[in-house]
Predicted model as a PDB file, atoms N, CA, C, CB and O in Angstrom, pLDDT in the B-factor column:
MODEL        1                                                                  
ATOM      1  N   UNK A   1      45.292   8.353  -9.826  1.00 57.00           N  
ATOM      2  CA  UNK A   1      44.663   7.064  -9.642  1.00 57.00           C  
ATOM      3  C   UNK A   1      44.836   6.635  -8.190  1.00 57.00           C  
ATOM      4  CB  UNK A   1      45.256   6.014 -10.611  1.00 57.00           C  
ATOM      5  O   UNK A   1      45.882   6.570  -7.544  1.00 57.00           O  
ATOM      6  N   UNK A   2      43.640   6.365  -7.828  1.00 64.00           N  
ATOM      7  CA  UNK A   2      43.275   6.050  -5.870  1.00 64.00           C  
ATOM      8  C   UNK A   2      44.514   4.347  -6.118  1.00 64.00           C  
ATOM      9  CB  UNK A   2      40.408   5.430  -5.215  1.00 64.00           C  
ATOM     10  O   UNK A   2      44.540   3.688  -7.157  1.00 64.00           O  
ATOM     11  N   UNK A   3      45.277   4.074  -4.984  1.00 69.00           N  
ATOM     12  CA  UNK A   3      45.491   2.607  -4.783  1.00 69.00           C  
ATOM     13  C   UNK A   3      43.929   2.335  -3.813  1.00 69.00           C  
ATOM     14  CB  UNK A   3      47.256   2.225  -3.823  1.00 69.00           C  
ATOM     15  O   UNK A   3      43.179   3.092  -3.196  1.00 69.00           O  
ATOM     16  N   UNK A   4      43.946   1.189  -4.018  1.00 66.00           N  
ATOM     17  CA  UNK A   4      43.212  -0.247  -2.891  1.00 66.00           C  
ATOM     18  C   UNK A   4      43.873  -0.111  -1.954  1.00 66.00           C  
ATOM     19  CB  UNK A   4      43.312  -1.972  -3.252  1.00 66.00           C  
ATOM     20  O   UNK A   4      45.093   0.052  -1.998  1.00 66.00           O  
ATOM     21  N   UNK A   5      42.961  -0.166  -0.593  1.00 63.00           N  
ATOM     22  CA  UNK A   5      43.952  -0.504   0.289  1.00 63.00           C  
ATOM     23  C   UNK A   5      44.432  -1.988   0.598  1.00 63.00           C  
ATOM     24  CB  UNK A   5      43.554   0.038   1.387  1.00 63.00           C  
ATOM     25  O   UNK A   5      43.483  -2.706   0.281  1.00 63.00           O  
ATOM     26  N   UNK A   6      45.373  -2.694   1.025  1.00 70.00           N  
ATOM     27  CA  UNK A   6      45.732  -4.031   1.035  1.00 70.00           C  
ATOM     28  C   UNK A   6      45.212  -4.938   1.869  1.00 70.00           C  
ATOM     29  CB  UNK A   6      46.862  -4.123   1.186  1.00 70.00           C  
ATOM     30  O   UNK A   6      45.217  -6.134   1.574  1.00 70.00           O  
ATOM     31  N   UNK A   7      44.553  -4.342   3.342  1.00 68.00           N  
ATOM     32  CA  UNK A   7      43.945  -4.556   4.134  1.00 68.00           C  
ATOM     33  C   UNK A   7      42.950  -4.076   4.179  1.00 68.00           C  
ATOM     34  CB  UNK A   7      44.364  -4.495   4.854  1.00 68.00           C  
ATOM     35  O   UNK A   7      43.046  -2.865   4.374  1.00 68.00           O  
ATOM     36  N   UNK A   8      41.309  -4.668   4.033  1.00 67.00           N  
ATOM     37  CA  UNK A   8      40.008  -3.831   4.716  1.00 67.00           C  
ATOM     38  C   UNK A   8      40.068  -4.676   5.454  1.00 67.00           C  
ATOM     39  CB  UNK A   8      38.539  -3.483   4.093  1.00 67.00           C  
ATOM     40  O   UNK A   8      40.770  -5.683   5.357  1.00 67.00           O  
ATOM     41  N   UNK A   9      39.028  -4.270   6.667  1.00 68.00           N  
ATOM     42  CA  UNK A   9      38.784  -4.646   7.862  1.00 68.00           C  
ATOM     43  C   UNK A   9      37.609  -5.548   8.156  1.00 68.00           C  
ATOM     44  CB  UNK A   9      38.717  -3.595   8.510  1.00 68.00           C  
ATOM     45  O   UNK A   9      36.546  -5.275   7.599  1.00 68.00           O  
ATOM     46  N   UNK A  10      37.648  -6.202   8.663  1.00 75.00           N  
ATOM     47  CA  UNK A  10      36.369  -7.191   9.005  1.00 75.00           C  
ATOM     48  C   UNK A  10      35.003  -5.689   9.507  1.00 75.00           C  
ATOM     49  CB  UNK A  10      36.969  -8.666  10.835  1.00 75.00           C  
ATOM     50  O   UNK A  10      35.147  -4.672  10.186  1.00 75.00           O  
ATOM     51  N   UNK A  11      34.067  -6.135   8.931  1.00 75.00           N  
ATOM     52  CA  UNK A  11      33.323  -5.143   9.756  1.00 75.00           C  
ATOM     53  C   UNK A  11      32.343  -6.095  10.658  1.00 75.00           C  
ATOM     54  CB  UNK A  11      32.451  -3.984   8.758  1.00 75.00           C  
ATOM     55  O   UNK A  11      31.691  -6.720   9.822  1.00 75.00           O  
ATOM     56  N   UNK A  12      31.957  -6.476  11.875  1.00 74.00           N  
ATOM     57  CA  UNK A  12      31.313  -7.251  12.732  1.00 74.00           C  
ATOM     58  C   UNK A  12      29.820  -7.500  12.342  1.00 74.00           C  
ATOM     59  CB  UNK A  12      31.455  -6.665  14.011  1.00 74.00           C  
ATOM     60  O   UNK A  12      29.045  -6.715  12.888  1.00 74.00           O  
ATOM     61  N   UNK A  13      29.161  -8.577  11.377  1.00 78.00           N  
ATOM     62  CA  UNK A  13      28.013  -8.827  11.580  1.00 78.00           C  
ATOM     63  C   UNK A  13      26.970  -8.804  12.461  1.00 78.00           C  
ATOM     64  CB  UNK A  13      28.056  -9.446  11.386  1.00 78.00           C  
ATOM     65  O   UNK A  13      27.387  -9.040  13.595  1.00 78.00           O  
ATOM     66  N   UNK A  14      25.573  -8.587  12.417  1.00 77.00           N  
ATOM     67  CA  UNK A  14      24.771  -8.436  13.105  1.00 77.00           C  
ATOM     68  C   UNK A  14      24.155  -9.750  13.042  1.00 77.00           C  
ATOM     69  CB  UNK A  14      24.128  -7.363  12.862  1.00 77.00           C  
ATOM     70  O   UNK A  14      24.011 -10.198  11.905  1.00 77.00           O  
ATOM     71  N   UNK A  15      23.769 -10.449  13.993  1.00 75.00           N  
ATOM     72  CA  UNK A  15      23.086 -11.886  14.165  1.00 75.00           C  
ATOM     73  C   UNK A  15      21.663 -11.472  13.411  1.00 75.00           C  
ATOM     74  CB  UNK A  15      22.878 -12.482  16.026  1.00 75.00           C  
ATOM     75  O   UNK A  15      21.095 -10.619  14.093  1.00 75.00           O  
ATOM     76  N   UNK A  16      20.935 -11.804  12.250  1.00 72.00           N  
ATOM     77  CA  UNK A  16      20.001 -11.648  11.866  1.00 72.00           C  
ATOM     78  C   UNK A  16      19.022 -11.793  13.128  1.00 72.00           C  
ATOM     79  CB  UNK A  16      19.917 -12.386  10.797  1.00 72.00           C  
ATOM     80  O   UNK A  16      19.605 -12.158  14.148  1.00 72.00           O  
ATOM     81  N   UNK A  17      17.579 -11.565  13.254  1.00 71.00           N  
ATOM     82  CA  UNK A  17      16.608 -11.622  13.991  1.00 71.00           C  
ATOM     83  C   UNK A  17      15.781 -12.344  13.003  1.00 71.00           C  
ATOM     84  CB  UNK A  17      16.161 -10.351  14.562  1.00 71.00           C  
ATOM     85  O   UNK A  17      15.443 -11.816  11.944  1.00 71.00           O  
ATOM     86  N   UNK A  18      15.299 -14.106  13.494  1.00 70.00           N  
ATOM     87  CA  UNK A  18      14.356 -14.827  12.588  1.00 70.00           C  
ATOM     88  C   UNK A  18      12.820 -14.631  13.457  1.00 70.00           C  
ATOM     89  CB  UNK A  18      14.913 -16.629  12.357  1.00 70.00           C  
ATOM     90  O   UNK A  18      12.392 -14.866  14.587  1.00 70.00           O  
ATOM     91  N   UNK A  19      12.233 -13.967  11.970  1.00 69.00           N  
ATOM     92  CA  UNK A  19      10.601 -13.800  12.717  1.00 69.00           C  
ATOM     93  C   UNK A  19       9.742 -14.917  12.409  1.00 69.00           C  
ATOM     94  CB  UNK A  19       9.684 -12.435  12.162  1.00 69.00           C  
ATOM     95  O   UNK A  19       9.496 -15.001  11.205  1.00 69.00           O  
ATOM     96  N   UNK A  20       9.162 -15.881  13.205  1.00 90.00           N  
ATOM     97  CA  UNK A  20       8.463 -16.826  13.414  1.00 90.00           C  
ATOM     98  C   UNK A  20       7.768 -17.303  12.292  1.00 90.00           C  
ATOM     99  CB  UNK A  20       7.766 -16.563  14.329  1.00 90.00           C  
ATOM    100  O   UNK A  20       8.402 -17.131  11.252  1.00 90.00           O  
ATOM    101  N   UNK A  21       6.878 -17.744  12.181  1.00 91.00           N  
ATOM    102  CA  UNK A  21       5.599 -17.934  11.869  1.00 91.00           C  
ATOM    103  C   UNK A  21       4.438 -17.229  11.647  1.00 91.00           C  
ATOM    104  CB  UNK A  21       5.346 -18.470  12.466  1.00 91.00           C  
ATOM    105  O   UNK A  21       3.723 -17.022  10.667  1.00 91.00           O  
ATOM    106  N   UNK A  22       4.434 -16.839  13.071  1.00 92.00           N  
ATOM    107  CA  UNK A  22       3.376 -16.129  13.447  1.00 92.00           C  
ATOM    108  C   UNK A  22       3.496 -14.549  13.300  1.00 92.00           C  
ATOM    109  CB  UNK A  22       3.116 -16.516  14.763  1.00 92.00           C  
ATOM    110  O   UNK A  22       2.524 -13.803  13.423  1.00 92.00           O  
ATOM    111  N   UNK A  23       4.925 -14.071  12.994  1.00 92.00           N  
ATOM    112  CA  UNK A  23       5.085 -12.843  12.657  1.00 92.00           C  
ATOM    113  C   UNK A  23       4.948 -12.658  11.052  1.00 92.00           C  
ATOM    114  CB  UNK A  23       6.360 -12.422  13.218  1.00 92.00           C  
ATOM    115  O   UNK A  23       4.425 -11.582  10.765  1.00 92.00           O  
ATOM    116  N   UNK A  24       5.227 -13.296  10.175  1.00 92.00           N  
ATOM    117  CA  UNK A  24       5.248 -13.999   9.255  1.00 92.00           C  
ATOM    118  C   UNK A  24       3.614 -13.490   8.358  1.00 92.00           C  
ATOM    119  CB  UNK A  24       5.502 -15.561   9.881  1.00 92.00           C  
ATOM    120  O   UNK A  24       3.252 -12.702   7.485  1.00 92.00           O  
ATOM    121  N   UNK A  25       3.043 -14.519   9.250  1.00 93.00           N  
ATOM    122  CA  UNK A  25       1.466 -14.738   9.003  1.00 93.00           C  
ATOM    123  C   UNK A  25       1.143 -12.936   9.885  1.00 93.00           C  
ATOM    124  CB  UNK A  25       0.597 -16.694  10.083  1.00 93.00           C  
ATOM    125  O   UNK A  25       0.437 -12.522   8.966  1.00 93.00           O  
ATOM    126  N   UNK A  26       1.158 -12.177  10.524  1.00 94.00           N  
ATOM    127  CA  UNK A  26       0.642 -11.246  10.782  1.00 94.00           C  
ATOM    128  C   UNK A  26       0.992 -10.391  10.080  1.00 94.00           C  
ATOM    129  CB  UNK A  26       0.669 -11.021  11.755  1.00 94.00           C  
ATOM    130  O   UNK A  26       0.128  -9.699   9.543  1.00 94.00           O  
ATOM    131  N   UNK A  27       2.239 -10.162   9.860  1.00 94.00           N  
ATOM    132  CA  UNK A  27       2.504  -9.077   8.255  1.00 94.00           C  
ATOM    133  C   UNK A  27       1.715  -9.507   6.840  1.00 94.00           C  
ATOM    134  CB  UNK A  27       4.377  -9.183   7.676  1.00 94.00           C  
ATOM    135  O   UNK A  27       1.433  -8.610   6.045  1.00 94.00           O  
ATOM    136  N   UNK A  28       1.460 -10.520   6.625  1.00 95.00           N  
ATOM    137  CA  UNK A  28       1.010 -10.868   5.492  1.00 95.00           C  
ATOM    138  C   UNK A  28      -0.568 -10.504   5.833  1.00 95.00           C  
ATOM    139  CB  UNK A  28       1.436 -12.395   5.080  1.00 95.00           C  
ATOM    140  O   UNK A  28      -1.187  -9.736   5.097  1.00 95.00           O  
ATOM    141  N   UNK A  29      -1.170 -11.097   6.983  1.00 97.00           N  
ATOM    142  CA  UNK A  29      -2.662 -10.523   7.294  1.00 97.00           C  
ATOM    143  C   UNK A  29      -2.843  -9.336   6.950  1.00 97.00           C  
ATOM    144  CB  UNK A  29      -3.081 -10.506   8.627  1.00 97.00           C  
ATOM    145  O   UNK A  29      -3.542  -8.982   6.001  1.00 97.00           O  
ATOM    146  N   UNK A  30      -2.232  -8.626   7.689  1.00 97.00           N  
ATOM    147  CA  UNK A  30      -2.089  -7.299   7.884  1.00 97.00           C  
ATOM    148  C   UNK A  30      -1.903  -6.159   6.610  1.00 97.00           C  
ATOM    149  CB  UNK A  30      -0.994  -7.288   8.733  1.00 97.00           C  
ATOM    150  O   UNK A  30      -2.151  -4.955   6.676  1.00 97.00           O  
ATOM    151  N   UNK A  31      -1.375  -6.944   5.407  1.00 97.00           N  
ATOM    152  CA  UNK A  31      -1.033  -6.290   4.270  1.00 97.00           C  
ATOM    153  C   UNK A  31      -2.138  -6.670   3.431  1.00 97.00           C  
ATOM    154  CB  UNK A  31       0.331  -6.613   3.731  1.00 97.00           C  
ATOM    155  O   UNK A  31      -2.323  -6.093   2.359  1.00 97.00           O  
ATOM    156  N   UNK A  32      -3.162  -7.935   3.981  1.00 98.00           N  
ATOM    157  CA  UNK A  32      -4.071  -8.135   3.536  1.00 98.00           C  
ATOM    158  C   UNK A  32      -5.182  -7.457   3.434  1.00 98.00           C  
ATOM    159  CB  UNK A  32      -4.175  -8.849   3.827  1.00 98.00           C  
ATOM    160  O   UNK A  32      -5.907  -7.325   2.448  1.00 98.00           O  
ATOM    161  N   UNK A  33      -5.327  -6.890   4.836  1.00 98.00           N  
ATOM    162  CA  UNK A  33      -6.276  -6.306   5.308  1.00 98.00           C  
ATOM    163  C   UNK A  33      -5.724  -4.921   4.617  1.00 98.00           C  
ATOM    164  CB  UNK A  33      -6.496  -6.492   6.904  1.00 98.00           C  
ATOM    165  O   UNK A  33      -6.261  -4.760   3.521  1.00 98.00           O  
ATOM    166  N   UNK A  34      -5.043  -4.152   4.869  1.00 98.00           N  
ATOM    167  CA  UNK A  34      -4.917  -2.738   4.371  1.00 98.00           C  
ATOM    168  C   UNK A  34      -5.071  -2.563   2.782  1.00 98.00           C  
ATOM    169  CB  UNK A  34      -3.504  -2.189   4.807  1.00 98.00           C  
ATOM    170  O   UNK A  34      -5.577  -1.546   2.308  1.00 98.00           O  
ATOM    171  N   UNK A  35      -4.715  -3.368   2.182  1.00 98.00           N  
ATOM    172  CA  UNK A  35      -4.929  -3.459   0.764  1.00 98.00           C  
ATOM    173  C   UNK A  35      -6.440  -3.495   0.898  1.00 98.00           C  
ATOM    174  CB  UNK A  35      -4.197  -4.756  -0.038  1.00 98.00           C  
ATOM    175  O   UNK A  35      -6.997  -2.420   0.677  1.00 98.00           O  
ATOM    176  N   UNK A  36      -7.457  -4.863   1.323  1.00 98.00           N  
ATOM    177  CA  UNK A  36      -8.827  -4.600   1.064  1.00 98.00           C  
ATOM    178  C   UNK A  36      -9.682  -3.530   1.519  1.00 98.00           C  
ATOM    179  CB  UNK A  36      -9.373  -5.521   1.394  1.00 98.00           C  
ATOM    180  O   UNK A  36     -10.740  -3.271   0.945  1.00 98.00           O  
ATOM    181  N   UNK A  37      -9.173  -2.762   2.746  1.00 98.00           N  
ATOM    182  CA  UNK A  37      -9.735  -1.672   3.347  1.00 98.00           C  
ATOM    183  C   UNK A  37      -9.280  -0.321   2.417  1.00 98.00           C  
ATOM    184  CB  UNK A  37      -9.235  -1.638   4.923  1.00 98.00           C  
ATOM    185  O   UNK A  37     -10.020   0.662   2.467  1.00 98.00           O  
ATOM    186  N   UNK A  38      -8.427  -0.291   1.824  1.00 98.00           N  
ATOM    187  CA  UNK A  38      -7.926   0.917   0.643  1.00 98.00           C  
ATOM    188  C   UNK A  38      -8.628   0.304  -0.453  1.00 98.00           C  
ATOM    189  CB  UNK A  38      -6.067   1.132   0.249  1.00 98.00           C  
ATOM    190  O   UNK A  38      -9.079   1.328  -0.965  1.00 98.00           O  
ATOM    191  N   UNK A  39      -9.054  -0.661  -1.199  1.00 98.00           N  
ATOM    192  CA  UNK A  39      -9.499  -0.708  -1.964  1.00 98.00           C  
ATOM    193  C   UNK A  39     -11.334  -0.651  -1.841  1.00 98.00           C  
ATOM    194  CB  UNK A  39      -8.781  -1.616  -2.399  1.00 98.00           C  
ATOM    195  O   UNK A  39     -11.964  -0.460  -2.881  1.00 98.00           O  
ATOM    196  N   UNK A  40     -12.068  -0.827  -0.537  1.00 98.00           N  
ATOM    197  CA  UNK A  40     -12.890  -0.274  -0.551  1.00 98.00           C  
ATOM    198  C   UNK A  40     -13.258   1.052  -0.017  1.00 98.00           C  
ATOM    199  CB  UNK A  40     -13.342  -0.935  -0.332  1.00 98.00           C  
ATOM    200  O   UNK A  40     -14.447   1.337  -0.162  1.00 98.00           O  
ATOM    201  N   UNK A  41     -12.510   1.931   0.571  1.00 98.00           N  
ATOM    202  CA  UNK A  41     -12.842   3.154   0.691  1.00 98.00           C  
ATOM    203  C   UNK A  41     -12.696   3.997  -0.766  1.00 98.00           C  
ATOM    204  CB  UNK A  41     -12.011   3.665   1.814  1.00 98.00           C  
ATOM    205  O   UNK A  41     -13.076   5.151  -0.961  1.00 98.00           O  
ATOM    206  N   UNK A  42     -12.095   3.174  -1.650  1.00 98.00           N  
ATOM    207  CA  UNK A  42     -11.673   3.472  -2.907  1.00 98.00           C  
ATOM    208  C   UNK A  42     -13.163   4.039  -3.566  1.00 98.00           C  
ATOM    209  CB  UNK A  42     -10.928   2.081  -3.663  1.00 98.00           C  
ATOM    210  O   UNK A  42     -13.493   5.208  -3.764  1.00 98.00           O  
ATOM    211  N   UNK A  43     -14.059   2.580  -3.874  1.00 98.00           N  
ATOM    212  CA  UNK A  43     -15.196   2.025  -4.463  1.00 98.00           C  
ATOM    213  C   UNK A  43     -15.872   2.887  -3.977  1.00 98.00           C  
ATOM    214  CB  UNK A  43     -15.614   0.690  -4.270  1.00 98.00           C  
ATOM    215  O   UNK A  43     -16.447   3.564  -4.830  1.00 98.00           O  
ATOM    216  N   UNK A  44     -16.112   3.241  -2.690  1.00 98.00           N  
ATOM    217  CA  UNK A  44     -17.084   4.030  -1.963  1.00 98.00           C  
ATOM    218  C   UNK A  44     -16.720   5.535  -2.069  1.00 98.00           C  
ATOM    219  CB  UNK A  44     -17.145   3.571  -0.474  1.00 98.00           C  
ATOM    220  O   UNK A  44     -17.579   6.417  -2.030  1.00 98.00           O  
ATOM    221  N   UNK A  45     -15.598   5.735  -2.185  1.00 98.00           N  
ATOM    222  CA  UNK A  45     -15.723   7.367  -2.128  1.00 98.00           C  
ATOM    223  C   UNK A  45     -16.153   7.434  -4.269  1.00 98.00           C  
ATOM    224  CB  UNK A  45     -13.523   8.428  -1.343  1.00 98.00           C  
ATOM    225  O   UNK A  45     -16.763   8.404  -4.718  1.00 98.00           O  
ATOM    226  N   UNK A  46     -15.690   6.265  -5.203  1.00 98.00           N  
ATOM    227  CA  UNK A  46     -16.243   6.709  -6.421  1.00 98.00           C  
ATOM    228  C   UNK A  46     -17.988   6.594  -6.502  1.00 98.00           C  
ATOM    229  CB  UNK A  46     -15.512   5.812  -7.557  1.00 98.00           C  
ATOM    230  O   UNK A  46     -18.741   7.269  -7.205  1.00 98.00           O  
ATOM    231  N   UNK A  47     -18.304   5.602  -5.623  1.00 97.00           N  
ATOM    232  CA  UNK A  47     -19.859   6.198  -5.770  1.00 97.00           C  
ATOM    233  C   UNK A  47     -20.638   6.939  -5.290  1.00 97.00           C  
ATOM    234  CB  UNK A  47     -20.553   5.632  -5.712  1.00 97.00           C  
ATOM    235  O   UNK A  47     -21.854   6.936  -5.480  1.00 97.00           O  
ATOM    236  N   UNK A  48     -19.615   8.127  -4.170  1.00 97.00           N  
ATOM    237  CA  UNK A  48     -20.328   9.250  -3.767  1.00 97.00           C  
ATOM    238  C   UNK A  48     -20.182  10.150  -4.325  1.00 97.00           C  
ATOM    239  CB  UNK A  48     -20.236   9.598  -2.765  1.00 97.00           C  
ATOM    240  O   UNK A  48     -20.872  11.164  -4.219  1.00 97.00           O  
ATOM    241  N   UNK A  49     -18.923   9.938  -5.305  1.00 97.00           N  
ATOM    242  CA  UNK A  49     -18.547  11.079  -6.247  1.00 97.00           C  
ATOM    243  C   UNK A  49     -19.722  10.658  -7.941  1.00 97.00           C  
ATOM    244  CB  UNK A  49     -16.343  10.939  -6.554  1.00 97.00           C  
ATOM    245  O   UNK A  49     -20.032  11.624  -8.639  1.00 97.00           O  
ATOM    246  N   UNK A  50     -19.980   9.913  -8.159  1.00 94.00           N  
ATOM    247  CA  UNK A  50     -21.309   9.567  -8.777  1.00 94.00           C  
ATOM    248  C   UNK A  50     -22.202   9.922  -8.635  1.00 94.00           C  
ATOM    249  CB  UNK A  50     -21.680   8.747  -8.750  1.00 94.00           C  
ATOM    250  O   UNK A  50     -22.569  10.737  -9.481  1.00 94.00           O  
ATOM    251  N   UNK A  51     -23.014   9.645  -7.697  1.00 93.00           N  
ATOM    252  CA  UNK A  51     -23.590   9.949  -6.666  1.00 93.00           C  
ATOM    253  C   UNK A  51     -24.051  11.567  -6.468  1.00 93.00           C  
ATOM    254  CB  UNK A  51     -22.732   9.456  -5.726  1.00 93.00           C  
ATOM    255  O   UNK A  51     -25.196  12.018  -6.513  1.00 93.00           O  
ATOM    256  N   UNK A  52     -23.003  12.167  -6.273  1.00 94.00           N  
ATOM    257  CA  UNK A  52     -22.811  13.342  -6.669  1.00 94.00           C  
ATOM    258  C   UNK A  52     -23.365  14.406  -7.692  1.00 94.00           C  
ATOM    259  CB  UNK A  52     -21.947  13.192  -6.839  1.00 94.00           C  
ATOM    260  O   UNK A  52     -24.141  15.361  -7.655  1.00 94.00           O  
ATOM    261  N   UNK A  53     -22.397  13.616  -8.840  1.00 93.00           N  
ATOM    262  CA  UNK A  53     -22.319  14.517 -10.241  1.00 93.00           C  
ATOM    263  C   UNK A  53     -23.776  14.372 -10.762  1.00 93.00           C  
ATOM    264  CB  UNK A  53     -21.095  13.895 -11.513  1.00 93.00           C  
ATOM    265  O   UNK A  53     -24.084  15.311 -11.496  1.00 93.00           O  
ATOM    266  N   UNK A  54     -24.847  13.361 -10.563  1.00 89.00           N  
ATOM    267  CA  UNK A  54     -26.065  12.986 -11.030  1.00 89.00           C  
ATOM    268  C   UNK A  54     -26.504  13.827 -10.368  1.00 89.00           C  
ATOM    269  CB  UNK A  54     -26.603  11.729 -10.960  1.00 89.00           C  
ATOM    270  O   UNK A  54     -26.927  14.690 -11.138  1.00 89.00           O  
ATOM    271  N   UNK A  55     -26.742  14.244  -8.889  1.00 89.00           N  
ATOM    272  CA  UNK A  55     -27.309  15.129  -8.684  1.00 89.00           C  
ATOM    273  C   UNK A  55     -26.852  16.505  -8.801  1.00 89.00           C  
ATOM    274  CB  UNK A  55     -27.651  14.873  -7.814  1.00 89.00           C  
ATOM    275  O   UNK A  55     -27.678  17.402  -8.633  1.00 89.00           O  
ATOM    276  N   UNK A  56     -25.499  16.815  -9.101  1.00 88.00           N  
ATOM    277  CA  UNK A  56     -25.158  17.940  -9.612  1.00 88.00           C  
ATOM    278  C   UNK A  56     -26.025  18.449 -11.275  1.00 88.00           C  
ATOM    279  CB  UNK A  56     -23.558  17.716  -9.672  1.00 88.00           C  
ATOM    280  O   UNK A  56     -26.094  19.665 -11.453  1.00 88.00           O  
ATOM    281  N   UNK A  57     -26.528  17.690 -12.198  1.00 87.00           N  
ATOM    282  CA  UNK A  57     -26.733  17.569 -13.259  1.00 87.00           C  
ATOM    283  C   UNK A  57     -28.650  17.987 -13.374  1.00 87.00           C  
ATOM    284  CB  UNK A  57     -26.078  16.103 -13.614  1.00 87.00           C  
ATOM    285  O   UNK A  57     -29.206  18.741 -14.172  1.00 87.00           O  
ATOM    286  N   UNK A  58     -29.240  17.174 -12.273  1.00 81.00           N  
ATOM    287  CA  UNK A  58     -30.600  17.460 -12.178  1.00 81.00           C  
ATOM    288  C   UNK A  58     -30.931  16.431 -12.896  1.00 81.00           C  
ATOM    289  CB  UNK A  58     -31.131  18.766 -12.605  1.00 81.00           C  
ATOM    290  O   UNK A  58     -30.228  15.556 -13.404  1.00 81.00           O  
ATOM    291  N   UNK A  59     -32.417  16.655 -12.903  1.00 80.00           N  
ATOM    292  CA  UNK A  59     -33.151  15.574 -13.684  1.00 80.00           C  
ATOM    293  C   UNK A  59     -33.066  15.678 -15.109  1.00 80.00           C  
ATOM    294  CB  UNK A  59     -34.559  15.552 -13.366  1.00 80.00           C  
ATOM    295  O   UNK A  59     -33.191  16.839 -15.498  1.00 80.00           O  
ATOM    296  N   UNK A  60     -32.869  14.707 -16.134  1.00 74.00           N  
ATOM    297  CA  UNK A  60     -32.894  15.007 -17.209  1.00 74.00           C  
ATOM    298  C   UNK A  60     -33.635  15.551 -18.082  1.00 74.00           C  
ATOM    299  CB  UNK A  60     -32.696  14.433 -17.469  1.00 74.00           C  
ATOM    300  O   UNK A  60     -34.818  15.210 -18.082  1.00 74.00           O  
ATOM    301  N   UNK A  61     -33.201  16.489 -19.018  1.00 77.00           N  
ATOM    302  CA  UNK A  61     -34.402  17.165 -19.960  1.00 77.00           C  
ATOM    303  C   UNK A  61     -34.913  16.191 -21.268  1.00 77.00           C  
ATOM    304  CB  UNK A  61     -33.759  18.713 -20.671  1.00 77.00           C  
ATOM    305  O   UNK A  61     -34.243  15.462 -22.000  1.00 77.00           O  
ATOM    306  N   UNK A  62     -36.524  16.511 -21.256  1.00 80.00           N  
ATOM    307  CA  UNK A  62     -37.364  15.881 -22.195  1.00 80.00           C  
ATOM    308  C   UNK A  62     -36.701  16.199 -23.665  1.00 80.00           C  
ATOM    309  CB  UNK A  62     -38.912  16.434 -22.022  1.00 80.00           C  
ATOM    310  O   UNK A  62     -36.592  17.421 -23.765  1.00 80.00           O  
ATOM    311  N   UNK A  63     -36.363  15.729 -24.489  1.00 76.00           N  
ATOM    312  CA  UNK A  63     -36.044  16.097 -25.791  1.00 76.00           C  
ATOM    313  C   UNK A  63     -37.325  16.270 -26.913  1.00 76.00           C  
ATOM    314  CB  UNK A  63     -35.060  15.032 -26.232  1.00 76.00           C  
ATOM    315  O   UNK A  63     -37.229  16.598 -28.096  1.00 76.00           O  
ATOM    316  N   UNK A  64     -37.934  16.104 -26.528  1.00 67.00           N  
ATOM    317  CA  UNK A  64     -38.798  16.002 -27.565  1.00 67.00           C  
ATOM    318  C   UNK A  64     -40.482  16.798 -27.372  1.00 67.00           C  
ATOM    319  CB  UNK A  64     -38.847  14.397 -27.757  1.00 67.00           C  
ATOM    320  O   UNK A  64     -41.304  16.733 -28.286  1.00 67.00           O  
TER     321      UNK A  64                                                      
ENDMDL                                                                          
END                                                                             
């Protein structure tokens, strides 16, 4: 069985760094924007893959 030691040591904090406002508001833009730009290259690459498969398929046959 380990003892505790009786003494740990202070370990020296780092002064946080406070980001503004404006850093704030640009990460949040910014996560805005990449989310809507991934979600439409999304949309667009499924309707070329649509797009696609219809013309992979040809015109449809007459049944009757």
């Amino acid at each position: 069985m380990m003892q505790q030691p009786m003494y740990q040591p202070e370990r020296p904090q780092k002064p946080r760094r406070r980001k503004g406002v404006f850093g704030r508001f640009m990460r949040g833009y910014l996560m805005l924007v990449g989310a809507g730009t991934t979600i439409y290259v999304l949309i667009q690459l499924l309707v070329k893959l649509f797009v696609e498969i219809e013309a992979w398929m040809g015109p449809p046959v007459p049944m009757g």
